[in-house]
MOPAC internal coordinates of N, CA, C and O (Angstrom, degrees):
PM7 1SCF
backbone

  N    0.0000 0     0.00 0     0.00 0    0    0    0
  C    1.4440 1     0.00 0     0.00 0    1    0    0
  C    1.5307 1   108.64 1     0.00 0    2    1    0
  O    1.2310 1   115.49 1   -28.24 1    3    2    1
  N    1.5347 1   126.16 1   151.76 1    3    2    1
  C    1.1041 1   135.23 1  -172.35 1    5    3    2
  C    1.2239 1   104.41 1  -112.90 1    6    5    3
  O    1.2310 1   121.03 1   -25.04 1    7    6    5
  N    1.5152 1   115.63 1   154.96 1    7    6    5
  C    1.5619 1   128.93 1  -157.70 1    9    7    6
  C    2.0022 1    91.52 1   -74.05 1   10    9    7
  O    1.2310 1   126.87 1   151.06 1   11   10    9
  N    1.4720 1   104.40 1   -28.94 1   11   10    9
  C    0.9115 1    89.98 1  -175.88 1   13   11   10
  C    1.9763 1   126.19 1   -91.90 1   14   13   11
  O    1.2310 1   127.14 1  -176.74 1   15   14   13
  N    1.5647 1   103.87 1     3.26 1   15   14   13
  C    1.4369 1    99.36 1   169.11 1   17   15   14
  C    1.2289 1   103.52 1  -105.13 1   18   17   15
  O    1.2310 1   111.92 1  -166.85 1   19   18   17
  N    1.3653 1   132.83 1    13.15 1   19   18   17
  C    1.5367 1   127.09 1   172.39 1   21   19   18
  C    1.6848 1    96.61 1   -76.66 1   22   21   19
  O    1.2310 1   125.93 1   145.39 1   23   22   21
  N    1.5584 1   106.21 1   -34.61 1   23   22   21
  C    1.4248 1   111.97 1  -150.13 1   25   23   22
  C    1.9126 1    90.70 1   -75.00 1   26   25   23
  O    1.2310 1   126.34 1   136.54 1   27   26   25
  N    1.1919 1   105.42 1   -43.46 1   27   26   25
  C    1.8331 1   120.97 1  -168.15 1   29   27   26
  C    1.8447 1    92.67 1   -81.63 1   30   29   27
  O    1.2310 1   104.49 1   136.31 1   31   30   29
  N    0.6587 1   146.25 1   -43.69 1   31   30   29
  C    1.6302 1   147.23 1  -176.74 1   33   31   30
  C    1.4130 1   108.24 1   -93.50 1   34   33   31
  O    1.2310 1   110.73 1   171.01 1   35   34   33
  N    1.1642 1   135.03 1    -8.99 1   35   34   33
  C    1.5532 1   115.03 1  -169.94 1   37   35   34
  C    1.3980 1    94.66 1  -143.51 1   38   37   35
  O    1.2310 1   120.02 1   117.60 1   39   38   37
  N    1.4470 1   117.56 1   -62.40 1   39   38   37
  C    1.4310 1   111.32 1  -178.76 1   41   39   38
  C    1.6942 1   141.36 1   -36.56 1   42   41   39
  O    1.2310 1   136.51 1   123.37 1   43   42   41
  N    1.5164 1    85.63 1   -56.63 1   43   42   41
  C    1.4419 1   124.06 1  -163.02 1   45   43   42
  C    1.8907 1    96.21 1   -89.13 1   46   45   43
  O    1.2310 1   120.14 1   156.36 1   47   46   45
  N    1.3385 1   117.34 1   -23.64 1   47   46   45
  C    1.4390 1   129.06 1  -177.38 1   49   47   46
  C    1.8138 1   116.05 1   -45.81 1   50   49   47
  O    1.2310 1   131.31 1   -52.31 1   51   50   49
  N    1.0748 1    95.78 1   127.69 1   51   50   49
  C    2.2137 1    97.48 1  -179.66 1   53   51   50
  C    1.5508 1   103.00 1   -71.62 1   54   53   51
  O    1.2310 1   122.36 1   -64.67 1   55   54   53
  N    1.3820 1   113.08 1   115.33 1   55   54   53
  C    1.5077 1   103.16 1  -177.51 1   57   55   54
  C    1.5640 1    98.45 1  -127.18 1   58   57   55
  O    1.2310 1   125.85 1   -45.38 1   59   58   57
  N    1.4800 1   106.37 1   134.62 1   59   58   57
  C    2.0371 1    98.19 1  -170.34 1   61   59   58
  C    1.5082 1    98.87 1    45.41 1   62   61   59
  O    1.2310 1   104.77 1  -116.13 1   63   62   61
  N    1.2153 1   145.75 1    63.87 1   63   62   61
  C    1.8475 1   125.87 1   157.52 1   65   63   62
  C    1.0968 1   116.33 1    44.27 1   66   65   63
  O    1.2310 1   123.17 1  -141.75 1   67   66   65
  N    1.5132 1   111.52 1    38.25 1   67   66   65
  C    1.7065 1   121.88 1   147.22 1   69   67   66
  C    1.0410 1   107.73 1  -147.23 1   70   69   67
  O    1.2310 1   127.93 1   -17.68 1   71   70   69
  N    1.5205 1   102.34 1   162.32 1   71   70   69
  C    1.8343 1   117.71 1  -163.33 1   73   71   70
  C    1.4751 1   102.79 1  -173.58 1   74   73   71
  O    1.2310 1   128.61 1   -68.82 1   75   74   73
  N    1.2577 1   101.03 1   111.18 1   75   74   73
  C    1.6572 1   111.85 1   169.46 1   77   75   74
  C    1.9522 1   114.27 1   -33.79 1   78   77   75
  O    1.2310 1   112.91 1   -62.03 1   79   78   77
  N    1.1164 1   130.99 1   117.97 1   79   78   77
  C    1.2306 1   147.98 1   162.42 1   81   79   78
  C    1.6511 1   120.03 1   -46.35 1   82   81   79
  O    1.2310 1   111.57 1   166.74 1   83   82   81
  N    1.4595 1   133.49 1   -13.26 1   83   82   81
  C    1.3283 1   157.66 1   141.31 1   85   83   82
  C    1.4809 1   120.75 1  -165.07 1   86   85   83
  O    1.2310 1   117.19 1    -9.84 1   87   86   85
  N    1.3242 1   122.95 1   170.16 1   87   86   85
  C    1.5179 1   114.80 1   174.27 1   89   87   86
  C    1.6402 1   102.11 1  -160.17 1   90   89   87
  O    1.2310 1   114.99 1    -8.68 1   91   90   89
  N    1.1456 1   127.10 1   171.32 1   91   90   89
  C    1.5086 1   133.76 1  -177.21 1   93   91   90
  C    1.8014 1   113.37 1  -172.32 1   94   93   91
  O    1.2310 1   124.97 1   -34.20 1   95   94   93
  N    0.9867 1   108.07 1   145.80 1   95   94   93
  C    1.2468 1   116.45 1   166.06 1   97   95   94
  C    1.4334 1   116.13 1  -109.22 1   98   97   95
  O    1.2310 1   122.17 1   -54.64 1   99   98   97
  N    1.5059 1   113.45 1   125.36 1   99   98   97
  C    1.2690 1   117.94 1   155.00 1  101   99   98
  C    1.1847 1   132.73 1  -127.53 1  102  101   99
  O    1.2310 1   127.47 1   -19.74 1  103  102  101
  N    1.3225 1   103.23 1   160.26 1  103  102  101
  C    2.0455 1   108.70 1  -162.78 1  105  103  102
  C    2.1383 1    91.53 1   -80.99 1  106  105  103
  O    1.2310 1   135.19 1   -20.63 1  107  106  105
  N    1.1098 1    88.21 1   159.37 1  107  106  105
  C    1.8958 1   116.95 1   152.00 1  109  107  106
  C    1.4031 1   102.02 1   -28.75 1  110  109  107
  O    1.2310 1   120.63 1   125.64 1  111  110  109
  N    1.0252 1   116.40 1   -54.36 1  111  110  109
  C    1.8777 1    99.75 1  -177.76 1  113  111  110
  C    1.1636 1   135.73 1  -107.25 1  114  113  111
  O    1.2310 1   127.51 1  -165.51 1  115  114  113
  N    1.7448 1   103.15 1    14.49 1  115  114  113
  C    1.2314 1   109.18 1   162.87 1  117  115  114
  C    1.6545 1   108.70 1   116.53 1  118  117  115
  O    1.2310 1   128.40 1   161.51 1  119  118  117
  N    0.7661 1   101.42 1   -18.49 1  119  118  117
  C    1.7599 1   108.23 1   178.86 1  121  119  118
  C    1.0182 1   114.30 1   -64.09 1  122  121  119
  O    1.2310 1   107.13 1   -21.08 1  123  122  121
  N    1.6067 1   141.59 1   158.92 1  123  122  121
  C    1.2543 1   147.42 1  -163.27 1  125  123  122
  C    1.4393 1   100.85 1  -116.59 1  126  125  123
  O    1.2310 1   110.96 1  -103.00 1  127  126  125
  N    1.4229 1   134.62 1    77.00 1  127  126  125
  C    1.3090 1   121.51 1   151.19 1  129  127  126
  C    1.6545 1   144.11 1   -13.58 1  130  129  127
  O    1.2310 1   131.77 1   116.44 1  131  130  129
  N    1.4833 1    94.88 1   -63.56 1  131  130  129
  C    1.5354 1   109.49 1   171.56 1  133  131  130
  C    1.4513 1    95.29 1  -170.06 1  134  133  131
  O    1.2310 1   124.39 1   -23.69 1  135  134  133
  N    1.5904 1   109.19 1   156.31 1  135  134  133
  C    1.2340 1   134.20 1  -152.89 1  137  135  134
  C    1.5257 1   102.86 1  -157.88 1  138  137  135
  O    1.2310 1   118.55 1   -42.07 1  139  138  137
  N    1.3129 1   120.37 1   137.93 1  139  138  137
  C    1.4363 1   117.99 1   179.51 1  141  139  138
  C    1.8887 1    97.56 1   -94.06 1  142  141  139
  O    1.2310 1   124.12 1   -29.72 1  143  142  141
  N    1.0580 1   109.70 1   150.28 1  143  142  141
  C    1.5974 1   127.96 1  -175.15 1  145  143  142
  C    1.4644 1   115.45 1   -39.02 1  146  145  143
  O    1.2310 1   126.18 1   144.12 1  147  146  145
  N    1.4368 1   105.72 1   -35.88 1  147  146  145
  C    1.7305 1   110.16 1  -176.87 1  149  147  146
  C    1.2160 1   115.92 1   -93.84 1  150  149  147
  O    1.2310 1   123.43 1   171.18 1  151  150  149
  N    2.1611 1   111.03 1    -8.82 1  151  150  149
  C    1.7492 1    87.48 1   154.12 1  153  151  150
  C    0.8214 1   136.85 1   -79.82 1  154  153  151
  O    1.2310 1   133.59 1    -7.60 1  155  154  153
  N    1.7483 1    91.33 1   172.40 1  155  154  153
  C    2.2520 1   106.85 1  -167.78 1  157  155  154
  C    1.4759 1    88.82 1   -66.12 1  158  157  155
  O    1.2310 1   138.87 1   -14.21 1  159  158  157
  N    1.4972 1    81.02 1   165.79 1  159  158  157
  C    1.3458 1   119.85 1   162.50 1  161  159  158
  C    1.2088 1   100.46 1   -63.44 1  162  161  159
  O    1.2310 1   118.58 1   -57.55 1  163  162  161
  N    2.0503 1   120.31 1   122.45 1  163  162  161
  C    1.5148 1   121.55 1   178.59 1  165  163  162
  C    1.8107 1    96.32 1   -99.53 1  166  165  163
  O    1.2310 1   134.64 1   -28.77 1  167  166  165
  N    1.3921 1    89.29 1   151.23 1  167  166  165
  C    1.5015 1   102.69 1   177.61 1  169  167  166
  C    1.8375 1    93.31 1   -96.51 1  170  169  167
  O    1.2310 1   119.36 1   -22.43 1  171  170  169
  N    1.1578 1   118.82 1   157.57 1  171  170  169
  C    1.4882 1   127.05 1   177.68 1  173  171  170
  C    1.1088 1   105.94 1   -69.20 1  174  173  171
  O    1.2310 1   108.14 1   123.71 1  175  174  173
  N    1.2453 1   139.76 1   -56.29 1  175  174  173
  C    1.1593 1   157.79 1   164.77 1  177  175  174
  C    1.3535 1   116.69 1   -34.75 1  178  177  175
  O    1.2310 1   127.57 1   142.49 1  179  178  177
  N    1.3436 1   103.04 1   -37.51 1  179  178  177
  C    1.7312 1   114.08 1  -179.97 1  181  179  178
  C    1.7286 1   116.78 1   -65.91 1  182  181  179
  O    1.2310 1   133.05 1   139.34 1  183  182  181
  N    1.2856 1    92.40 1   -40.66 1  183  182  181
  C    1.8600 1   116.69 1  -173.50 1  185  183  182
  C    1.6239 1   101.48 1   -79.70 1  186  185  183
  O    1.2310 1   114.34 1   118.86 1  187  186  185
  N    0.9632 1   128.32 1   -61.14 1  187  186  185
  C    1.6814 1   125.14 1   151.62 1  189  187  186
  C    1.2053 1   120.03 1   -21.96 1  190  189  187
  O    1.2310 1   115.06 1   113.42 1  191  190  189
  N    1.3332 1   126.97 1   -66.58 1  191  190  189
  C    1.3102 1   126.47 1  -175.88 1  193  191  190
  C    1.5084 1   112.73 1   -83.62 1  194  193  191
  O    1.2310 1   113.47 1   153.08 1  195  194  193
  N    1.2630 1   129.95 1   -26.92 1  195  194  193
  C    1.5924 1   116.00 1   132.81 1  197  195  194
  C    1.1726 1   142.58 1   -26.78 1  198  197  195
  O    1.2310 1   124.47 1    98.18 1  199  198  197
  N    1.5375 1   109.02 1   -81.82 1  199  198  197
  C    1.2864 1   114.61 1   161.99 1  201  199  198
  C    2.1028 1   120.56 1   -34.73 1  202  201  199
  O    1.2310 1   129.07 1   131.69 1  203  202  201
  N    1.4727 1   100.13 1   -48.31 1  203  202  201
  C    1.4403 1   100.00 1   176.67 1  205  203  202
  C    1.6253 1   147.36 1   -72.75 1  206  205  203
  O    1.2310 1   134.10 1   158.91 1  207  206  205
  N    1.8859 1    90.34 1   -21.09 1  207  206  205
  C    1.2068 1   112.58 1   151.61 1  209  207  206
  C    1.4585 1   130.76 1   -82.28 1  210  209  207
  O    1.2310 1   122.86 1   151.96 1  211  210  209
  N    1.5747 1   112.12 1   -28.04 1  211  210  209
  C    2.3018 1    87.34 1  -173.32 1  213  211  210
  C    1.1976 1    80.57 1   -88.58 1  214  213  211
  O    1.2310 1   145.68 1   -18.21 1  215  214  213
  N    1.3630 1    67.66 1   161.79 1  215  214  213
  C    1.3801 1   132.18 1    33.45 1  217  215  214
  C    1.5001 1   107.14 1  -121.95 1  218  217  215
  O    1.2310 1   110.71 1  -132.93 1  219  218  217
  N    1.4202 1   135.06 1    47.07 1  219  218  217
  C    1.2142 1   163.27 1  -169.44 1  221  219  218
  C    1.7446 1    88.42 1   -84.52 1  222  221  219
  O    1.2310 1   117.09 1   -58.90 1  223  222  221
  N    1.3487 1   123.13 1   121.10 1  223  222  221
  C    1.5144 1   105.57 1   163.05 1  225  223  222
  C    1.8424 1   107.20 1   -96.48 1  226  225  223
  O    1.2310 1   139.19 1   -40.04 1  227  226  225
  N    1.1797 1    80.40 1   139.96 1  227  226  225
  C    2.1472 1   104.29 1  -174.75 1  229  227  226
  C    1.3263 1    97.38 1  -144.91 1  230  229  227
  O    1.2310 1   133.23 1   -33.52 1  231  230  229
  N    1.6611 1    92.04 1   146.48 1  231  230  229
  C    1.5434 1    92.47 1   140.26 1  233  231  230
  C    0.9851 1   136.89 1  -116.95 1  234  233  231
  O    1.2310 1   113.59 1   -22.54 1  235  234  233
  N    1.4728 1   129.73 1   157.46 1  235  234  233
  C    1.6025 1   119.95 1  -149.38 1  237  235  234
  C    1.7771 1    90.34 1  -112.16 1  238  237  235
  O    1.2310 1   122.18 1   -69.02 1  239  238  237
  N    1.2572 1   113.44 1   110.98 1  239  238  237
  C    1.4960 1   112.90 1   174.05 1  241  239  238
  C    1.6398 1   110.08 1   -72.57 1  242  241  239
  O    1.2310 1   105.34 1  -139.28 1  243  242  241
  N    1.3096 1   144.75 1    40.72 1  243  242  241
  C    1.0876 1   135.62 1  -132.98 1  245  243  242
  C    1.5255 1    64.16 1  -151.25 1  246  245  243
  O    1.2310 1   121.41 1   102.10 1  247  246  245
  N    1.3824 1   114.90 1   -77.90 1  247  246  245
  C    1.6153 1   116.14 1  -163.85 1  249  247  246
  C    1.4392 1   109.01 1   -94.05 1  250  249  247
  O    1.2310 1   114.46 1  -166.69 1  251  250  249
  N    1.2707 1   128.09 1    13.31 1  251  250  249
  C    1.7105 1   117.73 1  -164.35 1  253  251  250
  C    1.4273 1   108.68 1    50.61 1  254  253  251
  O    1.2310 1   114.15 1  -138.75 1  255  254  253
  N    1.6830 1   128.68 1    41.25 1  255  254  253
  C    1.4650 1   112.47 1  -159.61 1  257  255  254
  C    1.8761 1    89.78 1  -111.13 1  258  257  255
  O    1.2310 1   121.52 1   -37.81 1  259  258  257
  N    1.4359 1   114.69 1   142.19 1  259  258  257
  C    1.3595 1   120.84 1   163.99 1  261  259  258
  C    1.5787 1   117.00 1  -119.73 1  262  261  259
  O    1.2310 1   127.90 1   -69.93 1  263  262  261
  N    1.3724 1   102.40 1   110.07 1  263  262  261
  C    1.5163 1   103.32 1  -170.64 1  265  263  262
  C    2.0363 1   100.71 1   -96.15 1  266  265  263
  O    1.2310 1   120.10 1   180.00 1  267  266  265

């Protein structure tokens, strides 16, 4: 299986009448593995300071993201 049909088959999947709104995987250095179609546009910077903060909860005004 590919990072990216986990993301299209499992992630993004309606389970009980909920379903994540976008999702993505990214590696340690920032790269975007796989991404479902309706995510934002990531800033590099954004995925860095993700990755470097959690599991710290923030929000990243960069993406509107609430972890």
């Amino acid at each position: 299986m590919s990072w990216q049909s986990y993301i299209d088959d499992h992630l993004m999947a309606d389970v009980d009448g909920c379903h994540l709104t976008a999702a993505a995987i990214v590696g340690h250095d920032g790269s975007v593995w796989a991404q479902s179609s309706n995510f934002p546009q990531v800033l590099f910077l954004c995925t860095l300071t993700l990755i470097t903060s959690f599991p710290i909860f923030i929000h990243f005004n960069c993406l509107n993201l609430r972890i």
